[in-house]
MARTOR-175781 format. One record per atom (N, C-alpha, C): x, y, z; residue in three letters. Coordinates in steps of 0.2 Angstrom, whole numbers, plus 5000, padded with zeros to 4 digits. Each point is the difference from the previous one (the first is absolute). Layout:
% residues N
XYZALA...
***
This chain:
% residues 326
506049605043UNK499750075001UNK499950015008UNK500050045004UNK500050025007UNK499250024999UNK500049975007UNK499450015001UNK500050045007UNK499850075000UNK500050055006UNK499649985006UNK500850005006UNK499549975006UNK500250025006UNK500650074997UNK500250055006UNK500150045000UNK499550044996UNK500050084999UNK499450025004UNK500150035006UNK499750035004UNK500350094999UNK499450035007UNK500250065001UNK500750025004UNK500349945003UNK500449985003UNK500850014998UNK499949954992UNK500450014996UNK500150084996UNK499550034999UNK499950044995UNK500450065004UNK499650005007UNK500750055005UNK500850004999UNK500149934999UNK500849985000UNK500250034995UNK499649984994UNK500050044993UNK500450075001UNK499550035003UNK500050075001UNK500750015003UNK500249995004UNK500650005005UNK500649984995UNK499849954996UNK500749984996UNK500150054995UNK499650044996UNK500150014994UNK499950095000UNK500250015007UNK499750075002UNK500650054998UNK500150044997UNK500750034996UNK500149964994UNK499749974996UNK499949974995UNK499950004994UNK499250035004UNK499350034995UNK499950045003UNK499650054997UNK499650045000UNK499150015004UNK499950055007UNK499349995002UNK499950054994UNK499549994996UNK499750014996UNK499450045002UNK499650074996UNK499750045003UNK499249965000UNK499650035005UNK499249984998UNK499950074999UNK499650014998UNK499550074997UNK499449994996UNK499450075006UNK499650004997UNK499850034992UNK499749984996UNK500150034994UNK499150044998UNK500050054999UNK499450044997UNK499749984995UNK500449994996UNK499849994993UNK499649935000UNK500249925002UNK499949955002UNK499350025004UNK500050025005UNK499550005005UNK499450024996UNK500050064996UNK499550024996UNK499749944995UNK500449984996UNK500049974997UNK499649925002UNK500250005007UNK499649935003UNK499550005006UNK499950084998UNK499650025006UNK500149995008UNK500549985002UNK500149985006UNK500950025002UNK500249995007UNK500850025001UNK500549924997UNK500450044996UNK500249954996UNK501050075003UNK500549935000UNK500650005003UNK500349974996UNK500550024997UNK500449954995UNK500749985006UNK500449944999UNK500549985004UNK500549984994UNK500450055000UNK500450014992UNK500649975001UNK500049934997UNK500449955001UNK500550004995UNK499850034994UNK500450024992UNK500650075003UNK500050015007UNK500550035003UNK500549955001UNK500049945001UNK500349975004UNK500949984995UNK500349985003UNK500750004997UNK499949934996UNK500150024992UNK499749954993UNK499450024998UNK499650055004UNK499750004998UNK499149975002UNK500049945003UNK499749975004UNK499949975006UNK499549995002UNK499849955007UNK500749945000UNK500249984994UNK500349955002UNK500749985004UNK500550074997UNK500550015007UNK500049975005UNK499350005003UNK500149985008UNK500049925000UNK499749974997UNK499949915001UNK500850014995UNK500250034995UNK500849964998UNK500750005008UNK499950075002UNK500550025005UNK499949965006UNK499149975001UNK500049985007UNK500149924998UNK500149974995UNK500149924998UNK500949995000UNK500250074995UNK500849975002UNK500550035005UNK499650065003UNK500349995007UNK499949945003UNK499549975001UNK499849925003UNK500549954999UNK500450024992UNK500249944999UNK500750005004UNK500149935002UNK500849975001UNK500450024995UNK500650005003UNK500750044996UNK500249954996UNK499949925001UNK500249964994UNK499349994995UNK499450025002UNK499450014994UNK500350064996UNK500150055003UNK500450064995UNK500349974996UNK500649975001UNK500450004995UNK499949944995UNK499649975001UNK499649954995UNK499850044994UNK499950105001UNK499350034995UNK499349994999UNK499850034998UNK499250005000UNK499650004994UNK499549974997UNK499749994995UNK499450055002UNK499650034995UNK499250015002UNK499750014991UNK499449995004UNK499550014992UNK499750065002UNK499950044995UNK499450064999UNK499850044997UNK499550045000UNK499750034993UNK500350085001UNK500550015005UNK500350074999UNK500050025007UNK499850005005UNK500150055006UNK500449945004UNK499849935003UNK500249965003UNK500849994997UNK500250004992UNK500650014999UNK500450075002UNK499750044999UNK500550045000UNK500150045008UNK499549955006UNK500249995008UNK500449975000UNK499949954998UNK500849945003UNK500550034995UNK500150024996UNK500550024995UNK500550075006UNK499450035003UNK500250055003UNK500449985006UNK499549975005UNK500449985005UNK500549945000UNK500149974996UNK500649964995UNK500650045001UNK499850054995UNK500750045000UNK500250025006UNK499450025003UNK500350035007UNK500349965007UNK499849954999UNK500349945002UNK500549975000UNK500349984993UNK500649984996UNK499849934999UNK499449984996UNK499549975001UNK500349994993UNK500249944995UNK499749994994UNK499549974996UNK499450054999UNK499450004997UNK499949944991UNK499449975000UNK499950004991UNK499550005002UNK499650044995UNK499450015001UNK499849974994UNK499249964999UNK499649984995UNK499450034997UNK499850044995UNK499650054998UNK499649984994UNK499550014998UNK499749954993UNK500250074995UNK499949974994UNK500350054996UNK499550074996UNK499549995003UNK499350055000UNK500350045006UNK500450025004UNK500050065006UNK500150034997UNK499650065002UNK500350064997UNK500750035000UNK500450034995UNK500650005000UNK500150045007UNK499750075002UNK500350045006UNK500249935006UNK499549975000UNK500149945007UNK500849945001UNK500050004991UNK500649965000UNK500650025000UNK500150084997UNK500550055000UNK500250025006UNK499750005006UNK499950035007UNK500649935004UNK499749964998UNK500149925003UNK500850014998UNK500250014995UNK500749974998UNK500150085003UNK499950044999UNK500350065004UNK500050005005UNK500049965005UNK500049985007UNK500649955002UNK500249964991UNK500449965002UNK500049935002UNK499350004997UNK500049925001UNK500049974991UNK500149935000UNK500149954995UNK499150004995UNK499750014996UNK499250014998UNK500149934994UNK499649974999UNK499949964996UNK499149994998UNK499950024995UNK499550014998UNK499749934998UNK499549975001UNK499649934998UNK499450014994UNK499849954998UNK499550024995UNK499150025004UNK500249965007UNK499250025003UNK500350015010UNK499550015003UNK500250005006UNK500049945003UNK499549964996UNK500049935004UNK500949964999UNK500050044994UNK500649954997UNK500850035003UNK499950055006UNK500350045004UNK500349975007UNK499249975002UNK500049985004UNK500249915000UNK499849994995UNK500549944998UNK500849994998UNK500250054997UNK500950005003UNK500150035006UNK499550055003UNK500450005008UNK500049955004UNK499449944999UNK500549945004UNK500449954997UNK500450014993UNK500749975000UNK500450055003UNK500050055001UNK500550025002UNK500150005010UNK499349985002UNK500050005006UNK500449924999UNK499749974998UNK500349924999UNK500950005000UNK500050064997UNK500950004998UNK500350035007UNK499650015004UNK500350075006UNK499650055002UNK500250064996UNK499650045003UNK499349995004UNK500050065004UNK499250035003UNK499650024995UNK499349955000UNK499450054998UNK499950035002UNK499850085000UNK499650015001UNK499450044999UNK499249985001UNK499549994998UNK499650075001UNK499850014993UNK499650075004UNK499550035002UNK499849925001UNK499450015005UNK499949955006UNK500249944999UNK499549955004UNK501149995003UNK499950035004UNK500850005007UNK499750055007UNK500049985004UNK499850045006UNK500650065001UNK500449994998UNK500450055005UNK499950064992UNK499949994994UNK499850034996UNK499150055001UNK499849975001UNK499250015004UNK500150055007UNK500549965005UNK500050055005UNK500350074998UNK500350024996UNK500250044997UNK499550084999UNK500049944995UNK499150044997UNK499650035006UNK500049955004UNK499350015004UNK500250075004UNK500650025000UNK500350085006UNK499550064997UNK500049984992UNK499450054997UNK499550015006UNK499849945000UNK499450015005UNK499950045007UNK500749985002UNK500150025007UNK499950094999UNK500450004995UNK500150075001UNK499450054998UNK499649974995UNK499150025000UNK499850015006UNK499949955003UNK499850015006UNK500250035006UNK500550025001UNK500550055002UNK499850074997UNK499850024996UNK500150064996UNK499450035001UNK499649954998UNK499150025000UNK499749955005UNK499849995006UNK499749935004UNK499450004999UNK499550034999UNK499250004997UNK499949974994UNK500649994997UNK500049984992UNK499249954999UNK499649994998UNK499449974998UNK500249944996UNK500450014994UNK500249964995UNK500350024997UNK500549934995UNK500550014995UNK500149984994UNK499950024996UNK500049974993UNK500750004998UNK500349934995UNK500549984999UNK500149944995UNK500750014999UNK499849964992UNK500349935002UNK499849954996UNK500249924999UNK500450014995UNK500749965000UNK500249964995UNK499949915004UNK500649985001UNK500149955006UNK499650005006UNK499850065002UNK499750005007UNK500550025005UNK500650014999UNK500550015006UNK499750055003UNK500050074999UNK500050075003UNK499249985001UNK499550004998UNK499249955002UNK500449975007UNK500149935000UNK500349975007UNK500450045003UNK500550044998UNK500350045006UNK499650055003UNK499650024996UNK499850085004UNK499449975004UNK499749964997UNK499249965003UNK500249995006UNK500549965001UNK500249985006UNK500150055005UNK500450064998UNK500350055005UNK499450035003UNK499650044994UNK499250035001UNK499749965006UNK499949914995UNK499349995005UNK500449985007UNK500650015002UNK500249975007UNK500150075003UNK500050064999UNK500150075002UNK499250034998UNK499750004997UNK499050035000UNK499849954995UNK499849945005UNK499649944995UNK499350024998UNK499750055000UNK499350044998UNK500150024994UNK500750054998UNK500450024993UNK499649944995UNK499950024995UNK500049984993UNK500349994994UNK500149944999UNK500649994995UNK499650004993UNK500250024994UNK499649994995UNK500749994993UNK500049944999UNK500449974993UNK499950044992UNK500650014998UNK499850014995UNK500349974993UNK499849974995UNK500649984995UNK499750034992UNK500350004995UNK500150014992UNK499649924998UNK499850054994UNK499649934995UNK500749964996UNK499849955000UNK500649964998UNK500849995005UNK499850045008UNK500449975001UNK499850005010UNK499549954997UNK499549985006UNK499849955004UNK500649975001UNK500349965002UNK499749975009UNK499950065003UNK499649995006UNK499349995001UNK499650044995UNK499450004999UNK499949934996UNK500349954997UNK499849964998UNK500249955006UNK500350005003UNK500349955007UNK499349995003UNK499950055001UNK499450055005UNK499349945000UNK500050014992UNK499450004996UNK500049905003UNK500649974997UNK500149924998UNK500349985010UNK500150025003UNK500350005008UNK500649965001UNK500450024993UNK500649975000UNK500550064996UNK500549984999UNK500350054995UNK500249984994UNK499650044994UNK500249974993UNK500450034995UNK500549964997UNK500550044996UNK499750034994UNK500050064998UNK499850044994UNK500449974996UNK499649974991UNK500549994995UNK500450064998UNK499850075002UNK500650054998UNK499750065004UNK500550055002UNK499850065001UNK500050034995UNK499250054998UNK500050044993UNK499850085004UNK500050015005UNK500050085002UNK500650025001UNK500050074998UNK500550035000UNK500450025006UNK499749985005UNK500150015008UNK500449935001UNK501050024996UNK500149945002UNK500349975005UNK499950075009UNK500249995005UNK499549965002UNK499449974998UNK499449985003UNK500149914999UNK500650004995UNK500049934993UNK500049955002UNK499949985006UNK500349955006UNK499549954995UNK500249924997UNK499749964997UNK499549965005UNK500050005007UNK499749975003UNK500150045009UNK499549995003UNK500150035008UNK500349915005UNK500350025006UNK500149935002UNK499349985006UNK500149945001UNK499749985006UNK500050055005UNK500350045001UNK500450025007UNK499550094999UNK500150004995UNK499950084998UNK499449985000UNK499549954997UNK499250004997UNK499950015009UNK500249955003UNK499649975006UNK500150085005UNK500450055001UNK499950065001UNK499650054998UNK499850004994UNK499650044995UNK499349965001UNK500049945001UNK499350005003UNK499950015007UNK500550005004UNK500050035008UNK499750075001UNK500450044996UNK500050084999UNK499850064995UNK499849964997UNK499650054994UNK499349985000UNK499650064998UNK499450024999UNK500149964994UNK500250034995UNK499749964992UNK500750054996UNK499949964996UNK500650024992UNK499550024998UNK500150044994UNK499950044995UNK500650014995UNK499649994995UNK500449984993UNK499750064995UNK500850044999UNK499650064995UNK500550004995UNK499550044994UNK500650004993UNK500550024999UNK500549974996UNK500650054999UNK499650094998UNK499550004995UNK499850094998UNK500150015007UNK499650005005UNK499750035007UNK500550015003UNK500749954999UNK500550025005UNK500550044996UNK500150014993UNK500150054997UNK499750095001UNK499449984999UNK499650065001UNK500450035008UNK500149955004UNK499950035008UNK500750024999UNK500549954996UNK500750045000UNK500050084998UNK499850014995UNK499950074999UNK499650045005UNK499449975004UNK499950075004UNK500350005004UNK500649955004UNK500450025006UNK500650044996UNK500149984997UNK500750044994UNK499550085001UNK499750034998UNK499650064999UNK499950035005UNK499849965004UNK499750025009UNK500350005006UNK500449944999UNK500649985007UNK500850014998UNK499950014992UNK500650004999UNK500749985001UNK499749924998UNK500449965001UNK499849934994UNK500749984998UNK499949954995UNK499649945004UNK499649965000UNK500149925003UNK500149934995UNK499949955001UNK500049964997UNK499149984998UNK499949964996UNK499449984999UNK499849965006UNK500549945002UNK499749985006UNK500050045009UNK500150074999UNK499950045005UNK499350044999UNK500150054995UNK499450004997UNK499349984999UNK500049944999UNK499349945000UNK499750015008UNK500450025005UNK499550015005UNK499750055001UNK499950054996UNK499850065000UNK499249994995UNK500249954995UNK499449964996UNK499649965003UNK500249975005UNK499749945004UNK499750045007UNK500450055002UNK499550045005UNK499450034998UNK500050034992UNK499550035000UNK499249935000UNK500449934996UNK499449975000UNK499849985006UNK500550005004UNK499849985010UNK499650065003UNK500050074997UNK499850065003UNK499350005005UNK499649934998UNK499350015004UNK500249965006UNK500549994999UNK500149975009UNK500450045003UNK500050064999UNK500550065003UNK499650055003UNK499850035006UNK499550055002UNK500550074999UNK499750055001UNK500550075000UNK500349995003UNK500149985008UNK500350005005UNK500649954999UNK500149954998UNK500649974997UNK500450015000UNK500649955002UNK500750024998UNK500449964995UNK499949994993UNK500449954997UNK500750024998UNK500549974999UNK500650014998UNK500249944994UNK499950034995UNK500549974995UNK500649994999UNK500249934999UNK500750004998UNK500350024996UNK500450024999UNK500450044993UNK500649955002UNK500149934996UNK500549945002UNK500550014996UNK499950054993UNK500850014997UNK499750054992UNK500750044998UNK499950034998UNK500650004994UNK500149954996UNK500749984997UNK499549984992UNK499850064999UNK499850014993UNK500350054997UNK500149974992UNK500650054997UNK499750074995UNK500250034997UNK499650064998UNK499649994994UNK500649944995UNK499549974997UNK499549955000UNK500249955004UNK499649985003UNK499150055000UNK500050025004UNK499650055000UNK499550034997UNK500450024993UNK499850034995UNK499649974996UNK500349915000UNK499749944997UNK499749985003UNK499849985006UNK499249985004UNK499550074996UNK500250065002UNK499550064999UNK499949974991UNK500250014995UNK500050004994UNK499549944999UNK500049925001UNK500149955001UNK499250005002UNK499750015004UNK499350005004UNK499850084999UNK500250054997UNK499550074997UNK500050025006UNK500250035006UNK499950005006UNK500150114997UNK499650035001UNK500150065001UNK500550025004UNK500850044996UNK500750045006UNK500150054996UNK
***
């Protein structure tokens, strides 16, 4: 397992420069509805714009541009719960990259559909851990892993997010943002606290798929016997050294909210912002209300809206599933 120990803001720059005609600068916007809603100025940074979908584009494009032309043609392995695959699946293709992606066989169908629609090889496992255990036979046979969270040039990626907040809005006060692995947590933490180290970072993760908050709690990181939230962009079975030891550097606190809450929230940005999210986009909007007493009127937060690759039924099952009023 790599242990992060060259992601800086430095890196995160090059980032930006490599992968720039890539991806997408994605919009920030004040939202009204939000801001009422949390009593103070609330900014979404809508990253479910981003090309697949999500934040993750940027750490796939900025790792195999990286790579050397004989790592190319070795191909590439990766694990993950849906947005991680269907980045590298993307820039693969666009690469001339050949992808096999790993996915446990609880993803939701939209995420696995997307992936093979992109082109790449999908092999479904019985759990995620059990995913991550044939991606190192196959690294062992050759191919590149790679990891969807604990790799710096995957994290520098992420962290452009950051840059570009900062650039967008420079008073920003704080950002709410969600945990799976902690990569975009380390990337953006980094970008933020090295451009306005005063900024506030606040974590957020799903119940059952809390994996940071329990690191947090034990000061190491420990592997969850299973992901059971529905939030399975959040699934990560464990955070690394590399990710923990940044999330203690640059967050305030995690905050652990329910799948209902992050339901509930998908339906009032669907309503009000008019825009599908995922649950782990979502959950920041549940997590900011219970943060709301460390917000004054005068505030500037910015939630991340980190992916939005939820499918219609999907949807209609969370809502049905937890009673959620649509």
């Amino acid at each position: 397992m790599c242990i992060v120990i060259g992601m800086d803001i430095q890196s995160i720059e090059r980032a930006r420069e490599l992968i720039s005609g890539r991806v997408k600068r994605t919009p920030l916007e004040f939202s009204h509805s939000l801001s009422e809603r949390l009593g103070t100025n609330i900014y979404v940074k809508f990253e479910l714009f981003q090309k697949t979908g999500s934040f993750k584009a940027r750490g796939a494009f900025n790792k195999l541009l990286g790579m050397s032309a004989k790592d190319r043609a070795k191909g590439v392995v990766a694990v993950s719960g849906g947005n991680h695959a269907q980045a590298i699946a993307f820039a693969s293709a666009d690469l001339g990259i050949d992808a096999t992606i790993l996915m446990a066989e609880n993803t939701p169908r939209a995420y696995v559909e997307a992936t093979r629609g992109y082109g790449a090889k999908v092999e479904l496992t019985s759990t995620i851990a059990e995913a991550f255990r044939l991606a190192a036979e196959y690294e062992a046979a050759g191919r590149v892993f790679v990891h969807p969270f604990d790799d710096d040039e995957i994290m520098a990626g992420a962290g452009t997010v950051g840059i570009e907040i900062i650039e967008d809005l420079p008073d920003v006060t704080d950002v709410v943002l969600s945990i799976g692995g902690g990569g975009l947590a380390g990337g953006v933490g980094t970008a933020v606290k090295a451009l306005r180290p005063n900024t506030r970072l606040w974590g957020v993760e799903t119940e059952g798929a809390d994996a940071m908050s329990q690191a947090l709690s034990a000061g190491r990181p420990v592997e969850l016997p299973a992901i059971t939230s529905i939030a399975k962009t959040l699934g990560a079975p464990y955070v690394s050294d590399g990710t923990l030891r940044l999330a203690q550097q640059n967050l305030e606190s995690v905050t652990v909210v329910s799948d209902s809450d992050a339901v509930e929230a998908m339906v009032f940005i669907l309503e009000r912002l008019k825009v599908i999210t995922e649950p782990a986009a979502s959950c920041t909007v549940s997590a900011a209300e219970r943060l709301k007493d460390n917000f004054s009127p005068d505030s500037k937060v910015v939630l991340i809206f980190c992916g939005g690759n939820t499918g219609v039924s999907d949807l209609c099952g969370y809502v049905s599933r937890f009673n959620v009023p649509g």
